[in-house]
N, C-alpha and C positions, 0 to 999 in steps of 0.2 A: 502562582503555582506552575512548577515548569510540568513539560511535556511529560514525562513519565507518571506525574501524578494526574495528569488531568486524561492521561488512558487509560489508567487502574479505575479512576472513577467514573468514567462513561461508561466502560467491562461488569464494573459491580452497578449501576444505574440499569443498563438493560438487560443484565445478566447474560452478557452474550458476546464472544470474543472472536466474532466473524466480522471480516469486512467487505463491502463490496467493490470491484473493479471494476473501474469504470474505463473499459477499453473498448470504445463504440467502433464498429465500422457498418455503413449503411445498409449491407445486408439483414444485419440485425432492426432497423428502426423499421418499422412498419408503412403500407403504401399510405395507408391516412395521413401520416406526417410529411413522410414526402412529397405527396401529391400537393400540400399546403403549402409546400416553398420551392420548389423546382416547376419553372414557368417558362417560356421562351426568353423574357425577358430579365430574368435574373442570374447574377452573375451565379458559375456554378458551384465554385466553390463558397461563396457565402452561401447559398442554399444547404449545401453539406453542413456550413457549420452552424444554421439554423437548424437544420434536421436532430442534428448531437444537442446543440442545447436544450430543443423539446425533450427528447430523448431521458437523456440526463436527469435532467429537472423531475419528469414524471416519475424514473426510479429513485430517484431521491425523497420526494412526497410520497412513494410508496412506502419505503422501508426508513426513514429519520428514527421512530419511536423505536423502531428494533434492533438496530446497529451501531452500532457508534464512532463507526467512522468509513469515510472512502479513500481508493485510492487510483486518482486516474491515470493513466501510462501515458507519458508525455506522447509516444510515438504515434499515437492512434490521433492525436491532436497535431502534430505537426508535419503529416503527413497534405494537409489541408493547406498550408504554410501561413500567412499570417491570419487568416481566417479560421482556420484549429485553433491558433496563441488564442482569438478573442473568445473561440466558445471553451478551450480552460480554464480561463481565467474567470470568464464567468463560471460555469460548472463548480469553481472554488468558492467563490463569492455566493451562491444560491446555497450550496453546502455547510458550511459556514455560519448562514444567514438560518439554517434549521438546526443548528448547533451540533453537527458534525465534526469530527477531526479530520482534516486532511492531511494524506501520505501522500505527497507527489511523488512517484515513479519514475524517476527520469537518470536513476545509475549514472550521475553528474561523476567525472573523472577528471583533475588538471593540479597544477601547483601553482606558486606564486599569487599573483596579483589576480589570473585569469580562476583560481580557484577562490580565489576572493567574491569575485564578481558573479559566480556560480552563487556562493553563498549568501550574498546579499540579494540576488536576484529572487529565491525560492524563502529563505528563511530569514530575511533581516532588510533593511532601508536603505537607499539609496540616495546618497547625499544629491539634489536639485539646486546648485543655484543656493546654497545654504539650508536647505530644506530636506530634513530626509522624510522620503515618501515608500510606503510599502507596495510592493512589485507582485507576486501573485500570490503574496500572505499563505504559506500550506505550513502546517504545523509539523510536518517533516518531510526528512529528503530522503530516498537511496541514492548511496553513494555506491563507489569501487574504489579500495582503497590499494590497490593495484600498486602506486606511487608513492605509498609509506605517507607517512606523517605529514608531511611537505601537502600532501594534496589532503589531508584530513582536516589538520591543524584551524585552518579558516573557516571550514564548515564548524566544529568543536565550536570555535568564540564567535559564533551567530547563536550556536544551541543556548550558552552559557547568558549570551546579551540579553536572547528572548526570550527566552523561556517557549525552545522547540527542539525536534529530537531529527537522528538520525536512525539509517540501517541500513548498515554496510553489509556487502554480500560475503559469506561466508562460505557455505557449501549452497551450491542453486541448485534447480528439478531439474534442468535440462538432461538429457540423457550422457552428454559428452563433457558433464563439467568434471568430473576424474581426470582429464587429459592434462589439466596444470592440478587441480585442486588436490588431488589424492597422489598425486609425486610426495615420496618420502624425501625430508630433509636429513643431514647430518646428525643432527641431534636425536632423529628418530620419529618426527614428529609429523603428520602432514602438514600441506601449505593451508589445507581447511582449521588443522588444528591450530596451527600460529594464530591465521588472519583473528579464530577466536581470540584468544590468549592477548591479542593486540585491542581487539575489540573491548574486553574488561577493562585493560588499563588503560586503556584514551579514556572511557566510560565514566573515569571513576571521583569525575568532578564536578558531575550532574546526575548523584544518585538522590532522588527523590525520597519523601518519608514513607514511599509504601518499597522500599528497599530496594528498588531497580532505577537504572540508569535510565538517560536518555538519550544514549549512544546505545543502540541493539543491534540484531545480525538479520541478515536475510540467509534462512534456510527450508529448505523444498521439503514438503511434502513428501516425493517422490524417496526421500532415506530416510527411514523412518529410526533404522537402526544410530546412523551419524546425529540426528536427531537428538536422539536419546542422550548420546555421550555427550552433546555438546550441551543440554541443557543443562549437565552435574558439571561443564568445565566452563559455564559462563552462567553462574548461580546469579548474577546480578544485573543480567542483559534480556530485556526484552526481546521476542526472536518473532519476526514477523513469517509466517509460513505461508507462501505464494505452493502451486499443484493440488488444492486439492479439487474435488470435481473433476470438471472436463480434462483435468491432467493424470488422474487415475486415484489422487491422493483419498484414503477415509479417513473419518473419525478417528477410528483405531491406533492409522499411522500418524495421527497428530498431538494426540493424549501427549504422548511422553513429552510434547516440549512446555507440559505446563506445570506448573508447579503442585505442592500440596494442599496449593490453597483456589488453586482454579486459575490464576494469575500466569505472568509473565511469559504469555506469546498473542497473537493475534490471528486468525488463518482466515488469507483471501483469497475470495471466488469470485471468478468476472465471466467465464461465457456461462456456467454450470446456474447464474440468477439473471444474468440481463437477457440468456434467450432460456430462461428455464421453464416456459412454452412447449419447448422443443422436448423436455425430457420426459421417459418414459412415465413417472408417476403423475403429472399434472396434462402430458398432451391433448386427454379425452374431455379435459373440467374448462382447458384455457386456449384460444386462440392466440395467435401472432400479435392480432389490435390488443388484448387484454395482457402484453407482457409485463407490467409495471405488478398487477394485480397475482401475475404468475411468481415474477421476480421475492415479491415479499411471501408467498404461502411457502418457495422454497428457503429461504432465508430465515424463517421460521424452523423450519423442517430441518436444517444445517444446525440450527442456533442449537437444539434440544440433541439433535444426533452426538456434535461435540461434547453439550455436557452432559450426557450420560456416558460417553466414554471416557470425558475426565476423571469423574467423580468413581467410576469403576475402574481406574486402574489401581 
C-alpha cells in the first residue's frame, strides 16, 4: 500500500485529518520531567534529549487512538545536536511502534548525489557493507523544490521504491512568503501556482486507489483564499496545512482544502495541543503536569471543529 493510501485510511479509521506536531522545546516539558533527568551529573544536552523523549512519548500515548499521524520539525531536534538526532529518531520509532504516520519536517533542499542521500536518509535504505539498513524510517518528507526536478527527482524514486510520500512547499503561513511566491510569471501565472502545476505532474506516478498522489503540497492555513484555488488546481495532491491554531489558522479557513468527500488534506497543530494547558478553554480543568491529557481533549475538540466545518461547506 503506498503512502497516499495508507493516510486516506488512517483519516477514515479515526475520522480525523489533524495531525500533531511535535516541535518540543523545554519550556513546554513540565518540572516533573525535567527535574527526573537534569542532575549535576548529567550531561546536559542528553538530559534535554531525555526530557523530549518523555515528552513525546506521553503525547503520543495520549492522542495514537485519535490521530493518525505526527510530524516532528527536524529543527526542534537538532538544535540538541546529536543528542536531538537520538531523541527523533526514537520519537519516530515509539510513533510508529503505536501505528502512527510519520511526516518528518525537515524542508530537505539539494541535487545530485547529496539529494540522494537526503532521500535515503528520511525515506529509503542505506546500502552498509552490502546491507541496506533503514535510517530514521518516517513515512514522509517536506521538501523545497526551489532547484527543479534535479533536487526532487531522488526523493520521487524513494516515494516510488517504498511506498512513502512527500510535501513540497507551495504557498507557506509565513507572513513574507508573497515576496518570491506571489511574483507573477510571464505566462501570468504565480511562482505558488507553477510550484502546484509542478507538484501534480511529478505526482503523477504515485497516485494511489483512493485517487490522490503521494507527492502533495505544503500550504498554510494563514490563505485561506490561495487555498481554495489551489485545492481545484491540484484535484489530485494531498495538501498538508501547517497555521492553524497558534498561527491564527480556523476550521473555516481550512475546509476549502478538502475535498467532497472529507479527504485530501491533513491540518497540523503543534503549540495550539502540546501546550494546549495553556489555552483559554482547557486552562481552568488542566495544569502544565497534565499536558498529555490537555493535548488529547483539544485534539479532540480540533478533530470535530474541522469536521463540521468540512461537511458544512
Amino acid at each position: 500500500m503506498n503512502f497516499s493510501d495508507k493516510l486516506a485510511q488512517q483519516i477514515k479509521l479515526k475520522n480525523n485529518p489533524s495531525v500533531l506536531g511535535l516541535d518540543p522545546k523545554l519550556e513546554y516539558i513540565p518540572p516533573s520531567i525535567k527535574e527526573k533527568y537534569f542532575n549535576e551529573n548529567v550531561d546536559s544536552l542528553k538530559a534535554a534529549a531525555n526530557c523530549i523523549i518523555e515528552f513525546n512519548k506521553r503525547l503520543i500515548d495520549a492522542l495514537y487512538e485519535v490521530i493518525p499521524a505526527v510530524k516532528p520539525q527536524l529543527a526542534y531536534y537538532e538544535m540538541y545536536g546529536t543528542e536531538g538526532i537520538r531523541a527523533f529518531s526514537e520519537t519516530i520509532r515509539y510513533a510508529k511502534k503505536k501505528g502512527l504516520l510519520v511526516i518528518a519536517d525537515g524542508k530537505r533542499n539539494d541535487i545530485g548525489t547529496t539529494a540522494q542521500a537526503y532521500a535515503k536518509a528520511y525515506l529509503g535504505r542505506t546500502d552498509i557493507n552490502g546491507i541496506e539498513e533503514e535510517s530514521f524510517g518516517a513515512d514522509a518528507l517536506t521538501v523545497n523544490a526551489y532547484l527543479g526536478i534535479d533536487g526532487i527527482k531522488p526523493f520521487i524514486e524513494e516515494c516510488e521504491k517504498n511506498d512513502k510520500g512527500l510535501f513540497i512547499l507551495v504557498k507557506t503561513s509565513n507572513p513574507s512568503s508573497g515576496q518570491l511566491q506571489d511574483l507573477i510569471l510571464q505566462d501570468g501565472r504565480t511562482i505558488y501556482e507553477a510550484m502546484a502545476d509542478l507538484v501534480s505532474q511529478w505526482g503523477s506516478t504515485t497516485t494511489g486507489q483512493c485517487e490522490y498522489s503521494s507527492i502533495g503540497a505544503v500550504i498554510g492555513a494563514t490563505y485561506p483564499k490561495q487555498l481554495e484555488e489551489l485545492r481545484n488546481r491540484m484535484p489530485e495532491s494531498w495538501i498538508l496545512v501547517p497555521g492553524y491554531g497558534a498561527q491564527g489558522g480556523t476550521a473555516a479557513d481550512v475546509a476549502a482544502a478538502f475535498d467532497k468527500n472529507g479527504l485530501g488534506a491533513v491540518v497540523n497543530a503543534s503549540r495550539s495541543l502540546m501546550c494546549a494547558y495553556n489555552l483559554e478553554a482547557w486552562k481552568n480543568k488542566f495544569t502544565h503536569e497534565d499536558f498529555a491529557e490537555a493535548a488529547r481533549a483539544e485534539a479532540e475538540r480540533m478533530r470535530d471543529d474541522i469536521n463540521i466545518a468540512v461537511s458544512s461547506k
